[in-house]
Structure formats: structure tokens, C-alpha cells
C-alpha positions as CSV (number, residue, x, y, z in Angstrom):
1,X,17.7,7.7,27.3
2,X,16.1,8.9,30.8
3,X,15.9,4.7,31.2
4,X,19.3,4.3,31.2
5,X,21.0,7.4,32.2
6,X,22.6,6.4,35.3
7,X,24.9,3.9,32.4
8,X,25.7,7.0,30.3
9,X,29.0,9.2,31.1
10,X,26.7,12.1,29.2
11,X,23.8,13.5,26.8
12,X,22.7,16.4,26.3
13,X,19.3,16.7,23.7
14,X,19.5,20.9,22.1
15,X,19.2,22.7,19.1
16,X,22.5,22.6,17.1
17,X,23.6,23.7,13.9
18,X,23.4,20.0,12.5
19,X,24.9,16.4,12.7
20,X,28.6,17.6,12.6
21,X,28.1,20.0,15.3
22,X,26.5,17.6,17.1
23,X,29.1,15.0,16.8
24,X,32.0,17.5,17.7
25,X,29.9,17.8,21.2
26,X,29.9,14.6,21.5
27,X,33.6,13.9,20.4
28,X,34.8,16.8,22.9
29,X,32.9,14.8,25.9
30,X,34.7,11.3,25.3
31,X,37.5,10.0,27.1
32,X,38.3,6.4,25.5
33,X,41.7,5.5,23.9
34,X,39.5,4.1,20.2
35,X,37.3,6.4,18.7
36,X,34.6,6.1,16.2
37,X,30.8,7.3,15.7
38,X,27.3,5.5,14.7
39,X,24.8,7.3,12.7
40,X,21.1,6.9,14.1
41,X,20.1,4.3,11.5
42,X,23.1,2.3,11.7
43,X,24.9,-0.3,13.9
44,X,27.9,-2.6,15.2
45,X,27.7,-5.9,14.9
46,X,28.3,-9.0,17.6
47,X,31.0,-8.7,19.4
48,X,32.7,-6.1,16.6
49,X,33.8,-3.7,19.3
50,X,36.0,-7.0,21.3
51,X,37.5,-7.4,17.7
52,X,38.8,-4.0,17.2
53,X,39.6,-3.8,20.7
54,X,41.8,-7.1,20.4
55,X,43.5,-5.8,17.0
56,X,43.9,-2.0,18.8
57,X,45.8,-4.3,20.9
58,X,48.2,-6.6,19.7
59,X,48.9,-4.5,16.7
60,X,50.1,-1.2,18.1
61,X,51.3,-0.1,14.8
62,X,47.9,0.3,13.8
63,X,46.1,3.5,14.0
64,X,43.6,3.5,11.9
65,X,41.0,0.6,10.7
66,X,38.3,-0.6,8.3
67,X,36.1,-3.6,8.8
68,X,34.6,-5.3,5.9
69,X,32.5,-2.7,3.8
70,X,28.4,-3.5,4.6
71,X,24.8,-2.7,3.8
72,X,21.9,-3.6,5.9
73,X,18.3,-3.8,5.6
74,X,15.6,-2.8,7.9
75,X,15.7,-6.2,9.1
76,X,19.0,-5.9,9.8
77,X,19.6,-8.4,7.3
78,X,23.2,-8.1,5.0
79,X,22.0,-6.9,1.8
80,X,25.7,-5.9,0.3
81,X,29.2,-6.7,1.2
82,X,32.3,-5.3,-1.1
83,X,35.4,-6.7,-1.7
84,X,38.1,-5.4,1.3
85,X,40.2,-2.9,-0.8
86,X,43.2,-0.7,0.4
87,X,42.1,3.2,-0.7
88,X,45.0,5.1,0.0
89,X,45.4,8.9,0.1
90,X,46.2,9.1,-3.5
91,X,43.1,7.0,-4.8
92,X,41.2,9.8,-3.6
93,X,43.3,12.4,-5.1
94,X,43.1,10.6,-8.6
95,X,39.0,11.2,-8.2
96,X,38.9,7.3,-8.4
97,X,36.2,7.6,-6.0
98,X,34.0,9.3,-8.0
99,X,33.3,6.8,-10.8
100,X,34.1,3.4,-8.4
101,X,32.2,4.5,-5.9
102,X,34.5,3.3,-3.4
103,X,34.7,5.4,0.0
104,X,35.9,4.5,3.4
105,X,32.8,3.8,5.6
106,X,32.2,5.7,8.1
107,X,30.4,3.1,10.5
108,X,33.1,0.9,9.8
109,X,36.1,2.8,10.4
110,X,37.5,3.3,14.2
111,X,41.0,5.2,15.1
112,X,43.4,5.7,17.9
113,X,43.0,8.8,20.0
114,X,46.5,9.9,19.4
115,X,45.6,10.0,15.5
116,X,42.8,12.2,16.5
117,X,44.9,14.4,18.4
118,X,47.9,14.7,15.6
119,X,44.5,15.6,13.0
120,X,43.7,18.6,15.2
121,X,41.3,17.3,17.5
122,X,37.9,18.0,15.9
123,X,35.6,17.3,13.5
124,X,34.8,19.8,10.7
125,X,31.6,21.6,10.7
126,X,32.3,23.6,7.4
127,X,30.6,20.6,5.8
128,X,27.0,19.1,5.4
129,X,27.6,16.0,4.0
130,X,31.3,15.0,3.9
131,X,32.4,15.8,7.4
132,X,33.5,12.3,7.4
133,X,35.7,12.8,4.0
134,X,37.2,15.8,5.6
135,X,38.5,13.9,8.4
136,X,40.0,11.3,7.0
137,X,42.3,13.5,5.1
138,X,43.4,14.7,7.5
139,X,44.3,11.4,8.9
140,X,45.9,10.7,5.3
141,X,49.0,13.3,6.4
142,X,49.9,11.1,9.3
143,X,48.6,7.2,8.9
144,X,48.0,4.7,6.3
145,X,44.6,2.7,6.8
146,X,44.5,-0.7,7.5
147,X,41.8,-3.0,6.4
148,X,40.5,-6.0,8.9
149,X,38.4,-8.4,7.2
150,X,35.9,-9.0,9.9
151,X,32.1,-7.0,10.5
152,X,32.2,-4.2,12.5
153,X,29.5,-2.0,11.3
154,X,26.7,-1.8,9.2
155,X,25.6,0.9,6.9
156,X,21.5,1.1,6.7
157,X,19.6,1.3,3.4
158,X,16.1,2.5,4.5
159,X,12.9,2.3,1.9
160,X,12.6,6.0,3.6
161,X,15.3,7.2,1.6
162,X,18.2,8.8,3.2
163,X,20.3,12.1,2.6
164,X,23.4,10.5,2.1
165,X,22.0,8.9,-0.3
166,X,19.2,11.6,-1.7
167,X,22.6,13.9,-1.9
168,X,25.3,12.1,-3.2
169,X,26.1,14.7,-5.9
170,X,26.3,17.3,-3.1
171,X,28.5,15.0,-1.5
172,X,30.7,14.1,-4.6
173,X,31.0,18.1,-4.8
174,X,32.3,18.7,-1.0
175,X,34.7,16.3,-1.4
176,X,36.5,18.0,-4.5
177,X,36.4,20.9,-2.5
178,X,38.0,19.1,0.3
179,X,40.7,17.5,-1.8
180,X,41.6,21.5,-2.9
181,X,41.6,22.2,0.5
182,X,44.7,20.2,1.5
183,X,47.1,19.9,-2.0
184,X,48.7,17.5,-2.5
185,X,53.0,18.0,-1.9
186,X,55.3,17.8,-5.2
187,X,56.5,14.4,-4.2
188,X,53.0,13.1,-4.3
189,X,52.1,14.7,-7.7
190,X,54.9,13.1,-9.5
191,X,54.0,9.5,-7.7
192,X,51.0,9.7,-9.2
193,X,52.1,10.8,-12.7
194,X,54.4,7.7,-12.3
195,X,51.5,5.1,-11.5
196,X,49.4,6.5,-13.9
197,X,52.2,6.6,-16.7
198,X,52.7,2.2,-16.0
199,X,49.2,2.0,-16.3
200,X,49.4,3.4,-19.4
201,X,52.2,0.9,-20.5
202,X,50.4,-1.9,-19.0
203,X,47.5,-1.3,-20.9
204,X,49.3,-1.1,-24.2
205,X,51.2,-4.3,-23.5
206,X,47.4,-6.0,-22.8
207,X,46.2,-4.6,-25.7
208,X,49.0,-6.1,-28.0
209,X,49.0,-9.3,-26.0
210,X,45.4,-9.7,-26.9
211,X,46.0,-8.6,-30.6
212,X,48.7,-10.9,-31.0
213,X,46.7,-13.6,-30.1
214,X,43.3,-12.8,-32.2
215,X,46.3,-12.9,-34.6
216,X,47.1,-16.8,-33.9
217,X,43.5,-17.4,-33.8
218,X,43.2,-16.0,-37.1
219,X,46.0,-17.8,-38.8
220,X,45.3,-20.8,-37.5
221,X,42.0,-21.1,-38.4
222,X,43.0,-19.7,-42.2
């Protein structure tokens, strides 16, 4: 760091009360107009940050992004890519996450500062593993999030093992508690008991469409 200090607007090395705290310092220092964090392990890819710079730009509707879910090696090598998928506030609130496995990642995810500011301005500290969750709930009561299918960055699977991976359960935990935290309003609640009610009716109608056919199967082979 001492190498390259006289490129750095600030750093400060302390004892903290851990990596949210720490981020919060860091998060009150900056100044930029785009925000987002890196973890130690993990990184930004080629030229991601001119890409969500140039989308920052000519979309000014957007306030919130995604780039292309990602797991690297320790070679830096691209080990896992999912699908791009829209996970709205409510996919969250139907505890779809749990069982999909299917979160916004963090290393991908950037946001404008006026979004920060409308959140509150801060990072929670009230939680050891899904700080990151907590915020972007918050962010759920103002924006939608909008999913670029282009690399930006990378989340790192280390032999070493790794809390958030070591501690998913914990994790899975403080986000329920999180999700309890900020109810959900009585328009919301019924839009869900609407989607799931046509799922229900759509899975009925496949599951007579594929009787009727086993049917004409049957019959014509009688």
C-alpha cells in the first residue's frame, strides 16, 4: 500500500469490529458518483469498470446493476457462470433464494450514489454475514435491478475454504431475519398470493396437458 500511496485518496490499516465496519469506513471516505466494493479474494475483470461506466451513462434510468453471475479459480480461471436472471424484491420475500440458491452478487453489483443516499447512506453493521443482503433491501424500496450481460466481477472459490461459504446457514438465517426486518406492505402481499395462485393453475393445466397426452399414447398404441 506504502508503494503506492501517493495514487490513493485514503487508507487507513486499525482494529475494527469486522468487514462491515470496515467497509462503512471506507464507504464514508468516497466521493465517486458509482459505488460498489471488492472483497480481498476477489476481482473486476478487463475493462469492466469502462462498461458500467458507459451503461451508468447512457442509461440514466438505471440505478442499480448486475453483471453476469461468476466464479473464479485461484488462477483466476472462470469455473462457473449462471444464467442472467431478474431477482426482484419479491423472489426474495417468497424465500425462493433459499432452495435456488440464487442471490445478487455482491462483486458484481454497482449502484448510483443517489440510490445510496435515498437507502440511508450506510452499510449495516448489525450483521456478520449478510450485510450485503441487508442493503440491497433497502435498495428494493426505491429501484428495480437491472441485469447487464457482460463480466464485471468475479466471485473467488479458494481450496482454503471461505466463510461465506463455511457459513452459509448463518447466512441463510440473517437473511430471514432481514426480510422480518422490513415487511413487506399489503399491496405486495396480495401480488404475491396472486402469482403464486397462476402458478398453481399453471401447473394443473401441465399436469392435465401431460395426462391427456399419456392418454393418446395409450390408446393409440391399444
Amino acid at each position: 500500500i506504502k508503494k503506492y500511496e501517493d495514487q490513493l485518496t485514503y487508507w487507513v490499516s486499525e482494529p475494527d469490529k469486522g468487514m462491515y465496519y470496515a467497509l462503512q469506513k471506507g464507504f464514508s471516505k468516497c466521493t465517486g458518483e458509482v459505488m460498489g466494493w471488492l472483497n480481498s479474494d476477489d476481482m473486476l475483470h478487463t475493462l469492466s469498470l469502462f462498461t458500467i461506466g458507459q451503461v451508468f451513462g447512457d442509461f440514466p434510468e438505471i440505478n442499480w446493476l448486475q453483471g453476469i453471475p461468476n466464479t473464479i479459480d485461484e488462477e483466476n480461471r472462470i469455473v462457473h457462470t449462471s444464467a442472467v436472471y431478474d431477482v426482484d424484491k419479491l423472489f426474495f420475500y417468497q424465500k425462493k433464494h433459499i432452495d435456488a440458491k440464487r442471490y445478487i452478487q455482491q462483486e458484481s453489483t454497482f449502484w448510483r450514489r443517489d440510490l445510496w443516499q435515498k437507502a440511508g447512506g450506510y452499510i449495516s453493521t448489525d450483521y456478520k454475514y449478510a450485510g450485503d443482503f441487508e442493503l440491497w433491501i433497502r435498495f428494493f424500496q426505491f429501484e428495480k435491478l437491472h441485469n447487464i450481460y457482460a463480466f464485471t466481477g468475479s466471485f473467488r472459490l479458494s481450496r482454503e475454504g471461505q466463510a461465506s461459504v463455511e457459513n452459509y446457514p448463518a447466512y441463510v438465517d440473517e437473511t430471514l431475519s432481514i426480510l422480518e426486518r422490513y415487511p413487506l406492505s399489503e399491496k405486495e402481499k396480495k401480488q404475491i398470493k396472486t402469482e403464486q395462485f397462476f402458478k398453481k393453475i399453471e401447473w394443473r393445466i401441465a399436469r392435465l396437458k401431460a395426462w391427456v397426452l399419456r392418454k393418446k399414447h395409450l390408446d393409440s398404441n391399444s
